[in-house]
N, C-alpha and C positions, 0 to 999 in steps of 0.2 A: 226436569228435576231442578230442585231451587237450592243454593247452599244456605238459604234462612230457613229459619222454623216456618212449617202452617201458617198462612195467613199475614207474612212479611212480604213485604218486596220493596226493592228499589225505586226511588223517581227519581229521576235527573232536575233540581233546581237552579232554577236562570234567573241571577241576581239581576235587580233591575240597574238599568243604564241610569249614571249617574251627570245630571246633566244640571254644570255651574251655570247660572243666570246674570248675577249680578252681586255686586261686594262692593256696596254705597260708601263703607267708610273702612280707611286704610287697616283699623285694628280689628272691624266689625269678621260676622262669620260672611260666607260663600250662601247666600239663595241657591240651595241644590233642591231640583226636583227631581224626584228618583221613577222613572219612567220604566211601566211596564213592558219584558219581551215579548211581542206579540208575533205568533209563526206568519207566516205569508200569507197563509189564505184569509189567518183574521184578519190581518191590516187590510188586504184588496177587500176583504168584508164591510168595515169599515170604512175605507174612505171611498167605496161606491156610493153609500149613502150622501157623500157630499153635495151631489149636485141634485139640485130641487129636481123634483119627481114631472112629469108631462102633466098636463094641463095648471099646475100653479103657478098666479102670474107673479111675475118678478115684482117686489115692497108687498105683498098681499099681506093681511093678516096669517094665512096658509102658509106663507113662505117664511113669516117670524116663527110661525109653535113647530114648524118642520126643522125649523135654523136651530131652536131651541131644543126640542130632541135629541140632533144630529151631536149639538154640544155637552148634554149632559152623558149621552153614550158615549160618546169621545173621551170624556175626563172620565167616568167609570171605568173604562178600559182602561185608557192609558196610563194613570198620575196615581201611581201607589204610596206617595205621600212628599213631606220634605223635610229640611231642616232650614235653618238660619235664615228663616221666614221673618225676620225683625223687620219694626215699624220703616225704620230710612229703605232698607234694602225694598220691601213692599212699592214703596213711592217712587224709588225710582224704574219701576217696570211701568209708571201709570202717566197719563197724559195730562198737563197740567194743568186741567178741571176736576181732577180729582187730590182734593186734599185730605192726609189722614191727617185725623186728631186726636189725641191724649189725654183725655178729663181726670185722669187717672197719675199716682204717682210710682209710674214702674220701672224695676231695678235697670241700668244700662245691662244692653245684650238681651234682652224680653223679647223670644220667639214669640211668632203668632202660633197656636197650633195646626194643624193640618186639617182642614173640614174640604169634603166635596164640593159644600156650596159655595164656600170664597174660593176655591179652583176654578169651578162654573163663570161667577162671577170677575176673576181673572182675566178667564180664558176671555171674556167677553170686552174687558174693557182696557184692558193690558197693551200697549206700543204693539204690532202685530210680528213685528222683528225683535221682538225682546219675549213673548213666551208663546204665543200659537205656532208658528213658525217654526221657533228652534224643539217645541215638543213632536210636529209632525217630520221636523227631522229627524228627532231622535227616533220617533217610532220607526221612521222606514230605515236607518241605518240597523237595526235591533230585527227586525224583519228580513235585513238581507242576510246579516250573519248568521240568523238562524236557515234560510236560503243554502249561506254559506254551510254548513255544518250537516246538511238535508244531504247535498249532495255529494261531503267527505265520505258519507256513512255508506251510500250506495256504489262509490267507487271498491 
């Protein structure tokens, strides 16, 4: 028996982990990526996939489009968007061959908006201790809690 009308029901929403990156300049906003809850078995789902498959040899072309996969599934799961994605804060997750530049004249405080592919593109070329790293922690901390919360329920 349900106490909603026909055809309601409850879902439990898991706000994502909100996870500060970087805050280039003292007034500027916080680089938050807000990082999907992913239960245990997705995350062990995903990062089995990390390690190259048997017979593909380590630099192959095989090993880039399998690297490349591995990363677009990664940021599809995990990166449910962000904010305070501005240009400085940008630059400083990036190694310094990459410069952003401006042709443009835009107001102080101009997020970038949130696309998959400049996440991909991040994820890819970003300090490895400044966003793959802290997002594959955030997944597995978000992953235990919900661990955490699996086994309150069965107690």
């Amino acid at each position: 028996m349900s106490i909603l009308p026909e055809g309601l029901s409850f879902r439990e929403v898991k706000e994502p982990l909100k996870l500060r990156l970087v805050k280039s300049e003292s007034a500027g906003p916080w680089f938050t990526v807000f990082i999907n809850r992913l239960g245990v078995e997705d995350f062990r789902r995903l990062t089995s996939r990390m390690k190259r498959p048997a017979g593909v040899r380590e630099g192959s072309k095989a090993e880039r489009e399998y690297e490349a996969k591995f990363t677009e599934a990664l940021v599809e799961k995990a990166i449910a968007g962000w904010e305070g994605c501005t240009p400085s804060n940008l630059q400083a997750l990036l190694p310094p061959k990459f410069k952003i530049e401006d042709s443009e004249d835009r107001p102080e405080g101009f997020e970038i908006p949130f696309s998959h592919e400049l996440a991909v593109w991040i994820h890819n070329h970003a300090f490895g201790d400044q966003w793959s790293e802290r997002v594959m922690s955030a997944l597995r901390e978000g992953s235990e809690e919900d661990l955490d919360e699996e086994e309150e329920t069965k107690e």
